[in-house]
N, C-alpha and C positions, 0 to 999 in steps of 0.2 A: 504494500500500500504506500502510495505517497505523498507523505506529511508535509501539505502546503502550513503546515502552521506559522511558521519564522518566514515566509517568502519576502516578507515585506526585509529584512536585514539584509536581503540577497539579490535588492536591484530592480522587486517586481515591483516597483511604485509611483506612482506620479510624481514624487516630488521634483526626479529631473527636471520635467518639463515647467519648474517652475522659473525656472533659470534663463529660460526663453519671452518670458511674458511684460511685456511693459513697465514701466515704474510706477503706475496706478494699479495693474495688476497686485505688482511684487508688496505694495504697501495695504491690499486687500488681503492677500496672503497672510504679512505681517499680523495685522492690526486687526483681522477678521475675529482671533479666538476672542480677543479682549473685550472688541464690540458686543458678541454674541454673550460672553459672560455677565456683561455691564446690565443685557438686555432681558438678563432672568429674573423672570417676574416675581414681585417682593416675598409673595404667599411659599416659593420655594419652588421645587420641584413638582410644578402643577400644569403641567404640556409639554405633550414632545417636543415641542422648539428646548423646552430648557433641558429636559434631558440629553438632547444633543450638545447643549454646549457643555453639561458635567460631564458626556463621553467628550468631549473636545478636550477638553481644560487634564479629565484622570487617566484617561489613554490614548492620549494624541498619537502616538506612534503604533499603537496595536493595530491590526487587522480588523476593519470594519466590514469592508464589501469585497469579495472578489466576484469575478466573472470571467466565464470562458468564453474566447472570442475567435475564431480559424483557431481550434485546439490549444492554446496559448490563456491559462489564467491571469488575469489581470488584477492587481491589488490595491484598495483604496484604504488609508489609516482613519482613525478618526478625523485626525485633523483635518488632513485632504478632504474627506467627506464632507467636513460641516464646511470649507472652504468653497466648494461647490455647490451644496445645496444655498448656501449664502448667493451667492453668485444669481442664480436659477430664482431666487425670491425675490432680489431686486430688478432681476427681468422681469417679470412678472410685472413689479409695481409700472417700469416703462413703460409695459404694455396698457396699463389700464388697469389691473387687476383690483377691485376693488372688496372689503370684509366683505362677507357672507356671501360673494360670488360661487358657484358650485364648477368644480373645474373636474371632467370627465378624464380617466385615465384608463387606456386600452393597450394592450400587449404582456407579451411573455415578461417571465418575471424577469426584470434584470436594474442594476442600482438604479443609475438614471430616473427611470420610472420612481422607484421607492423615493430617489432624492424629490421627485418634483411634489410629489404627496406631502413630506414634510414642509415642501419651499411654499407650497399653497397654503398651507398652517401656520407660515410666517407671514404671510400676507394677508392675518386673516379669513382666506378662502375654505371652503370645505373641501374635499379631495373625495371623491365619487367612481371609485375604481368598477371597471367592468367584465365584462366575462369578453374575451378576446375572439373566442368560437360562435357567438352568439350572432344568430341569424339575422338581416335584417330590422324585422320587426320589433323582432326585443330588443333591439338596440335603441332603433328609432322610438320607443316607448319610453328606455330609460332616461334616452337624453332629453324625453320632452317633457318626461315627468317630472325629474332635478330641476330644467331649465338653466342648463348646463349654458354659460358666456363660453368658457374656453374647454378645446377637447385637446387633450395629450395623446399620439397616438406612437406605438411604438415605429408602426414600419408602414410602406407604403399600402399593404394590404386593406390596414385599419384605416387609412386616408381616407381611402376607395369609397368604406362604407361609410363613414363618415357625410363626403362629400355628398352620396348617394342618400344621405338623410336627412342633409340641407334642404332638400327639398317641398320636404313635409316640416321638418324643426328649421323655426325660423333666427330661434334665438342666438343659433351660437356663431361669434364672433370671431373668433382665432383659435386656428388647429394650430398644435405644435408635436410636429415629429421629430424621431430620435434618429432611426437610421439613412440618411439621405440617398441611397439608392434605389435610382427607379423614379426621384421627386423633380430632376433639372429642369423637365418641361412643365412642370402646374405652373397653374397662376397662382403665384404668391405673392398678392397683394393682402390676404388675410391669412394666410401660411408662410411660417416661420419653424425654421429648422431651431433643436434647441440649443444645439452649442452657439446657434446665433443669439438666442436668448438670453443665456449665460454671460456670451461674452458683452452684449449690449448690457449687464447689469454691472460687469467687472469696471465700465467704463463708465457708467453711471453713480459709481457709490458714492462720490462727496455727494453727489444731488439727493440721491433718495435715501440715503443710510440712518438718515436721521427722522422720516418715514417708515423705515421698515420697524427700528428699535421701538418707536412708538407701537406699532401694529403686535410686535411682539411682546411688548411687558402690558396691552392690554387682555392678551391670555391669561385664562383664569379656569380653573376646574369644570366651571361651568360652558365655557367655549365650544362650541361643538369641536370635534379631531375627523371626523371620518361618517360618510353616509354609505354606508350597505344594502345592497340589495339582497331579499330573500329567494328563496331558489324559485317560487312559486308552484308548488305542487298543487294548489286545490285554486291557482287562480292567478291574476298577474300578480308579479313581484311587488314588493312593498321596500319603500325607503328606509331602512332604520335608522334612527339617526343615534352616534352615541357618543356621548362628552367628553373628553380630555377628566373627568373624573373615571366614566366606565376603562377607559382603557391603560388608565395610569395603576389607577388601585388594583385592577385583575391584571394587568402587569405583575404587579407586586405580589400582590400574595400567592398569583400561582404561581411564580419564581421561587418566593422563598419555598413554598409549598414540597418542592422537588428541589430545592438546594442551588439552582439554578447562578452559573456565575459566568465573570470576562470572558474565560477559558471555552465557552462551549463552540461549539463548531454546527450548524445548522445549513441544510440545503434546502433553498427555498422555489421550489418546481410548484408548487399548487396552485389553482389560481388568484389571483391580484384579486379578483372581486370576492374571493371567498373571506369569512371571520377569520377563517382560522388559519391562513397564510397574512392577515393584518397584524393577527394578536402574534404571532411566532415571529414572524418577519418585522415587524417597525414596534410594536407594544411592548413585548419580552425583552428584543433587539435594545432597545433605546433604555429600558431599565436595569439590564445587565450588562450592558456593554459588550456582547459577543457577536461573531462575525457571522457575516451571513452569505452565505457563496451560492450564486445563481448559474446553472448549468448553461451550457451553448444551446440545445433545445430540447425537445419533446423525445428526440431519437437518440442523442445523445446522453440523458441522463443518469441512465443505469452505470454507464461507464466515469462518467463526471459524479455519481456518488460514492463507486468505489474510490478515485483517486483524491474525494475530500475525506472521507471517513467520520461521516456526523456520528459528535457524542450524543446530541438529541436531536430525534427525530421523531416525524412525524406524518401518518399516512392515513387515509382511509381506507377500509377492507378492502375493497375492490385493490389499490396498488397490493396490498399482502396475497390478494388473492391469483392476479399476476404472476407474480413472484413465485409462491408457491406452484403454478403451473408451469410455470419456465421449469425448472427444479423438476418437475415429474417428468416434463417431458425429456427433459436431459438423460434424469435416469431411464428410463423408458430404453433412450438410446444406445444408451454404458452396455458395455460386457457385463456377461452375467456374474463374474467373481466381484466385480465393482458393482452390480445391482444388490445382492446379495449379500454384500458386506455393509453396502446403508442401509439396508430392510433391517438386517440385526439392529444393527446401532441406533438406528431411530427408534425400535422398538424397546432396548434400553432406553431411550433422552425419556422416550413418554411417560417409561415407567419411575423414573427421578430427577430427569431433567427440572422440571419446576420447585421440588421440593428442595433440590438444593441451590437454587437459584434465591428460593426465603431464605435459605438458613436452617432449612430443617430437619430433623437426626435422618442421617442417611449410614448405612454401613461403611465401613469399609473397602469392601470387596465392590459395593456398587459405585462408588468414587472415582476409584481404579479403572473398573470399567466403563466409569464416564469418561475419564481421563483419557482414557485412550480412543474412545469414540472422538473424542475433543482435539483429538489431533489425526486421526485416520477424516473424518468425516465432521465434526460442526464446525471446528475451526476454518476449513476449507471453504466451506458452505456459505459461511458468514462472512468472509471475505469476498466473497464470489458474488453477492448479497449488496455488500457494499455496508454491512452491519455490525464490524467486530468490534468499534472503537465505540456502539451505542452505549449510552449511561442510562440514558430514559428515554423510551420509547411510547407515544401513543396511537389509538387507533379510535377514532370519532367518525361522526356522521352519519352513521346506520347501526346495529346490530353487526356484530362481527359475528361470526358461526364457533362455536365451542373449540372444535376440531380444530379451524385455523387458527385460532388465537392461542391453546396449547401446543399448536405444532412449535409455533415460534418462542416461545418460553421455553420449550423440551431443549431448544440447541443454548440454552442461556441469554437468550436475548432478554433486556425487561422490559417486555412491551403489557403495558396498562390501557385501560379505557377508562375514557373520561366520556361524560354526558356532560350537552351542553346547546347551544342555538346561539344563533345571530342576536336576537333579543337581550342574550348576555354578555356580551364579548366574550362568546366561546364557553365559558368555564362555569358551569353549574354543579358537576360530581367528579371528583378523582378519585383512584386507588392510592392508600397509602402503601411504600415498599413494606412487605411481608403480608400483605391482607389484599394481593390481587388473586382475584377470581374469572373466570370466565360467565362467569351467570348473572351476575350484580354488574353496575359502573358504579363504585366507590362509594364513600360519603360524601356529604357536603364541601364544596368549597372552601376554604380560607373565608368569613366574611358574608357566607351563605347560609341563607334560610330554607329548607324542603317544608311540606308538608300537603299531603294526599288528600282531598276532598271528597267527597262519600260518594263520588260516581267510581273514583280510584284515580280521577285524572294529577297529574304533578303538576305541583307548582312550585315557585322558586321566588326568592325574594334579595338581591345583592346589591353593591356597590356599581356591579356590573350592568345593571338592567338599564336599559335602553331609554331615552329621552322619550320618545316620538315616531311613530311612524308620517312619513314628512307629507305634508296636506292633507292627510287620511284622521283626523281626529276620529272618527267612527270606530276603526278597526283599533287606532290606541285603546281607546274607554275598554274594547270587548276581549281586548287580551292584558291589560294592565288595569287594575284598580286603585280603588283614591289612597290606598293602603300600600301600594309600590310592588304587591303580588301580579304573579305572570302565570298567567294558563299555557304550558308547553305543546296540549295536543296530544303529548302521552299518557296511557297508563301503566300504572305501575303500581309498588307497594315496599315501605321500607319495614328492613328488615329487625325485630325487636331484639335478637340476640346480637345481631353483626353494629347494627343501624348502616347498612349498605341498604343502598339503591336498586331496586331489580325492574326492569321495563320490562312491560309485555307485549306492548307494541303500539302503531297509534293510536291512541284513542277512539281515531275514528272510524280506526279498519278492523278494532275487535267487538267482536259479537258474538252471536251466539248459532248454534247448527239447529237444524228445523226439530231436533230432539232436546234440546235447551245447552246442550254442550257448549263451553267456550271453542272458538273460532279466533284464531290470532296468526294469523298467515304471514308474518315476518317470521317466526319461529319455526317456520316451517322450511321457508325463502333461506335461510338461511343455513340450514342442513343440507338443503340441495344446491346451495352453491359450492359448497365446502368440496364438492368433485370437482376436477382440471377442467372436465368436459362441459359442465353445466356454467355458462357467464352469468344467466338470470335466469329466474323465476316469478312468477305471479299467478298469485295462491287464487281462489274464490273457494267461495262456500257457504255465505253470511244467508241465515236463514235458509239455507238449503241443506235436505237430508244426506249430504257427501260433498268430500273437497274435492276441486280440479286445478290442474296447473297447462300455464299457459311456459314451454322453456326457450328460452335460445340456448344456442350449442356455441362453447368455444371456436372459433374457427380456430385457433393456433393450436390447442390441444388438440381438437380431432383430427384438424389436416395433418399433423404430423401423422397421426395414426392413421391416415390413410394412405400418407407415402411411404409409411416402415411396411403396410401391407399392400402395398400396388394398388390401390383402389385411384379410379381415375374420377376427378369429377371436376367439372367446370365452375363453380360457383358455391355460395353461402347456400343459397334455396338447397341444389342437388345434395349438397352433402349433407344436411340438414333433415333430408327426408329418406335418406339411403337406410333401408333395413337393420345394418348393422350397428349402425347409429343410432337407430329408434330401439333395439334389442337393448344396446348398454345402457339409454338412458331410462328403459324400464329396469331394467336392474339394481338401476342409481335409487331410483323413486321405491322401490322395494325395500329396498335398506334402510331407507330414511324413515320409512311405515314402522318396520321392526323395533325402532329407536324410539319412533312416538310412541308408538303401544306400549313402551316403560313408563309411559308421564301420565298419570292417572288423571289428572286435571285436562291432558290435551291431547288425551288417544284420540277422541273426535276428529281430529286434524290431519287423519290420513289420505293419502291424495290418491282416490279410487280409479282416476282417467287423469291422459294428459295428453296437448296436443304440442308439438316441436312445431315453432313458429316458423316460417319461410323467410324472414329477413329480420335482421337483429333490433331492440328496440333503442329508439336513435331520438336523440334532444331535438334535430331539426326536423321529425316529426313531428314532435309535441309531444312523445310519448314517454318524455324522462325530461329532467331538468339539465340544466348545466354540472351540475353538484352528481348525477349520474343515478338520481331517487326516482324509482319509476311512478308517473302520475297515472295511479290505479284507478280511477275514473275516465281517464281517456282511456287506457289499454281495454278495459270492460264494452265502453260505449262504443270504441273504433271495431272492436272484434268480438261483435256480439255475434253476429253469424256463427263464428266458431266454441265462443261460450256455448252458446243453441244447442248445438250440433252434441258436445261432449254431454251437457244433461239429455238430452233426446237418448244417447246410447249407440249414436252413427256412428259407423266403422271409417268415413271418409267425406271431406266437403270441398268442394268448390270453391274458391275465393280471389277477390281483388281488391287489393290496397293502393292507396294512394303511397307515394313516398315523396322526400327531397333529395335532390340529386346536389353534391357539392356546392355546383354554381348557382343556386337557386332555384333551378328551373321544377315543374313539380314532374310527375311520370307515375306511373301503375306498374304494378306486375301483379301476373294471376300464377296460381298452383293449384294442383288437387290435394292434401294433406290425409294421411293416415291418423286417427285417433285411438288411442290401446286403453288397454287395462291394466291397472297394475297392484297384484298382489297385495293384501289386506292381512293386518295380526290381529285378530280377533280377541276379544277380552280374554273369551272363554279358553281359547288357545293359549294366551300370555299364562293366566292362571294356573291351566296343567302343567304344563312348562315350567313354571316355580315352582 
């Protein structure tokens, strides 16, 4: 592995180029820490503008940002950092920017971007990060929703759309992009590249520095820091808006929470518009002083995590569940003495992997043999991984599946779940170390309030909780009350011996079967993803006497297994409905039956039919959000034909969907689909069996 941590001693850093820039430059350089220090506001450490200039001022020379650029990481210190983001806030002012301006920010994650977030918080503005994949529409929604003056976009792509949303949004006034190629011929009369921004501010500071320092010491806890979009599952996205108190104070106490300090190493690949790349990436960031390293891209990450080595990280199931399928597919491929000798060994981690990862009495002799598993097999693994130098690891946004979340614990990784939403800045429940479970997400927060309402729904009460949802006063009142309590939308129930947290599932997708059994189809979604083969799942059954799933098939899992066995097939649909395919994934769903027939509360929730969908379910259908959470209300209503079909008891149906193709454009495709059966554990069965 290789340990960019000292890069900055060894040349990787801007400050050469500081030796080249003007005499107003070099005396903004100078002059820049003392300014920013002078300009923190009385109350103390109460906005990210000022916690950047306490990382200016107490690690000027650490490692704040790197970024890979043509293979080559690039390293920003503190001090370099706040001297650019400085830079980039009194472009800003040049430009017009005025307080409470909402300034839209699109693209891959990389400094720059993060710099202008904080520089819009020095100018007063609110910084309105967006989903970068996001289709037209929901673009052209959010920006008209914010009423966004200025958009930041990373590359020419986001221009594109942008420009393409002028159309319909009238308000916004100046794009500013980062990377200039592919921009020589626009009209840039209200487009500006930002190193021109930048540099127009470097040259600007006697005039506006004494505006900005104003703009800055009138930050106050109460200031907004950042407006977030919700993923929208049950409807369009909502603005939340959250303080420079929510993210200063859950800054803090989930830092301290997990010990969090300068030293940690973090890759920051999730998306920009997400909470939980705000809180990890700029919240945590800016409270603890640690580096934050932005990959070359989407293709390159895996390889750009191995060669940072995050001590904390953090992912959503789906990337673990990835991972995990790399990893089988690999083995899959291995000779059988190397398949063979990770089937033992893993079959050892399962059996004391975790426990000796708490701290808990383990033998001798099983030690030994972890031990050497730990250097035949997880050490390797974990490297491969890009996960051996993890300290803390978490896994948020959905339900993680038992099986996956133990696999990853079994090799000694400390991967935890926290519960949490955009509502909170992220952090409503963590595991403390020694009391991680797979069944629960943790206690209360640092600073957090739970308690369960007699429907069972959760709610939460923090420093964390959200101002506003921005012009929507209605939907505020109906998810926060005058009392500062938040309806989450899930149920759950804590627990009286642990006081851990246990979720059941949404609120609004558990019910009951036409026998009065509960019905919780994440719990179910989730056992069936835990296979390489199965990418998703979506359960029904609510008030109906039997469950049914609707699956998509891995294409990377299966198609390997379809070239290690010569199977020829032209596409997602064909492989998707190939015999052999529909055989394993009854198999999968068989298993998964056996497993619930142990859970007396959720035997009900056997999945008696299931049909393997002909095209995977895709955001720029509608059928899933950005965040990658399937919107079970459209999937129900788009492919009610097919719902039909499995409760009627038909062996096969007809159909045609609409889809989105890349570019926009819309298009169809029809298939015939097989629906099966799949084997059922019967009470009566489980019972003699015991």
């Amino acid at each position: 592995m290789f340990d960019l941590k000292d890069q900055s001693r060894h040349g990787w850093t801007k400050a050469d180029s500081y030796k080249s820039r003007d005499r107003q430059s070099r005396a903004l350089v100078q002059g820049g820490l003392d300014l920013i220090t002078l300009a923190q506001p009385r109350g103390g450490l109460v906005s990210v503008p000022a916690l950047l200039a306490r990382n200016a001022r107490e690690f000027g020379n650490a490692p704040a940002f790197r970024e890979k650029e043509y293979g080559i990481w690039q390293s920003w210190t503190w001090a370099e950092a706040a001297e650019e983001i400085r830079a980039i806030a009194l472009g800003f002012l040049a430009l017009g920017m005025e307080p409470g301006d909402h300034v839209a920010v699109i693209g891959r994650n990389r400094p720059s971007l993060y710099w202008t977030m904080v520089a819009a918080q020095m100018a007063g503005a609110v910084p309105v990060p967006l989903y970068q994949d996001a289709v037209a529409d929901e673009m052209e929604y959010v920006l008209d929703n914010c009423g966004a003056r200025f958009v930041i976009c990373g590359d020419q792509e986001q221009v594109d759309k942008v420009i393409d949303a002028q159309e319909t949004v009238q308000h916004i006034e100046h794009v500013i992009y980062v990377d200039k190629r592919g921009m020589r011929k626009y009209d840039h009369s209200h487009l500006n590249a930002l190193a021109d921004i930048s540099a127009e501010g470097r040259a600007a500071h006697s005039r506006l520095e004494d505006e900005l320092d104003r703009r800055i010491a009138a930050l106050d806890y109460d200031s907004t820091a950042v407006m977030l979009y919700t993923s929208g599952t049950t409807g369009r996205p909502k603005g939340v808006v959250l303080s420079n108190r929510n993210v200063v104070e859950t800054a803090r106490n989930s830092s301290e929470f997990d010990h969090l300090g300068p030293n940690e190493e973090i890759l920051a690949y999730l998306p920009m518009a997400w909470v939980g790349d705000f809180i990890f990436s700029v919240g945590q960031q800016m409270w603890c002083g640690f580096c934050v390293n932005c990959p070359e891209s989407a293709e390159t990450m895996m390889t750009d995590l191995r060669e940072i080595g995050p001590t904390y990280y953090f992912a959503p199931p789906r990337i673990f569940e990835t991972q995990l399928t790399n990893v089988m597919i690999r083995m899959e491929d291995s000779g059988r003495f190397k398949k063979k000798l990770f089937d033992y060994y893993m079959a050892h981690a399962r059996k004391v992997g975790s426990d000796i990862l708490d701290g808990k009495p383990v033998s001798f002799v099983d030690r030994l043999q972890y031990k050497m598993g730990d250097l035949f097999i997880y050490g390797p693994l974990k490297n491969t991984l890009g996960l051996s130098r993890v300290r803390i690891g978490y896994t948020a946004g959905e339900a993680i599946g038992p099986e996956l979340f133990d696999f990853y614990r079994s090799l000694g990784i400390n991967l935890k779940q926290l519960y949490g939403q955009t509502e909170a800045t992220v952090f409503i429940t963590q595991q403390p170390d020694g009391e991680v479970r797979s069944d629960t997400v943790g206690v209360p927060s640092p600073g957090v309030e739970v308690k369960i309402d007699d429907s069972g729904e959760v709610f939460y009460r923090s420093p964390g909780t959200f101002v506003e949802y921005y012009n929507n006063p209605t939907s505020t009142a109906g998810t926060k009350d005058a009392e500062g309590w938040v309806a989450t939308g899930d149920a759950g129930f804590i627990e009286k011996s642990s006081g851990h947290l246990r979720i059941i599932d949404r609120a609004k997708d558990v019910g009951k079967m036409a026998d009065g059994r509960m019905f919780a189809p994440k719990f179910v979604e989730n056992k069936l993803k835990f296979f390489p083969n199965i990418l998703e799942a979506v359960v029904f059954g609510n008030g109906r006497d039997m469950c049914t799933a609707f699956i998509n098939i891995d294409l990377t899992a299966v198609g390997n297994w379809a070239e290690r066995n010569n199977i020829a097939y032209a596409s997602y649909q064909e492989l998707a409905g190939h015999p052999q395919v529909l055989d394993t994934i009854q198999q999968h769903i068989s298993e998964v039956n056996n497993s619930i027939a142990q859970d007396e509360m959720l035997s009900g929730c056997q999945v008696h039919r299931f049909i393997v969908l002909h095209k995977e379910l895709d955001a720029d259908d509608g059928e899933m959000t950005r965040t990658r959470k399937v919107r079970r209300n459209v999937v129900e209503e788009k492919y009610s034909d097919l719902l039909d079909a499995l409760y009627a008891g038909e062996s096969s149906i007809y159909t045609e969907t609409e889809v989105t193709y890349e570019d926009g454009r819309k298009g169809s495709i029809s298939a015939t689909l097989e629906l099966r059966d799949a084997a059922i554990q019967s009470g009566t069965t489980r019972m003699a069996a015991e």
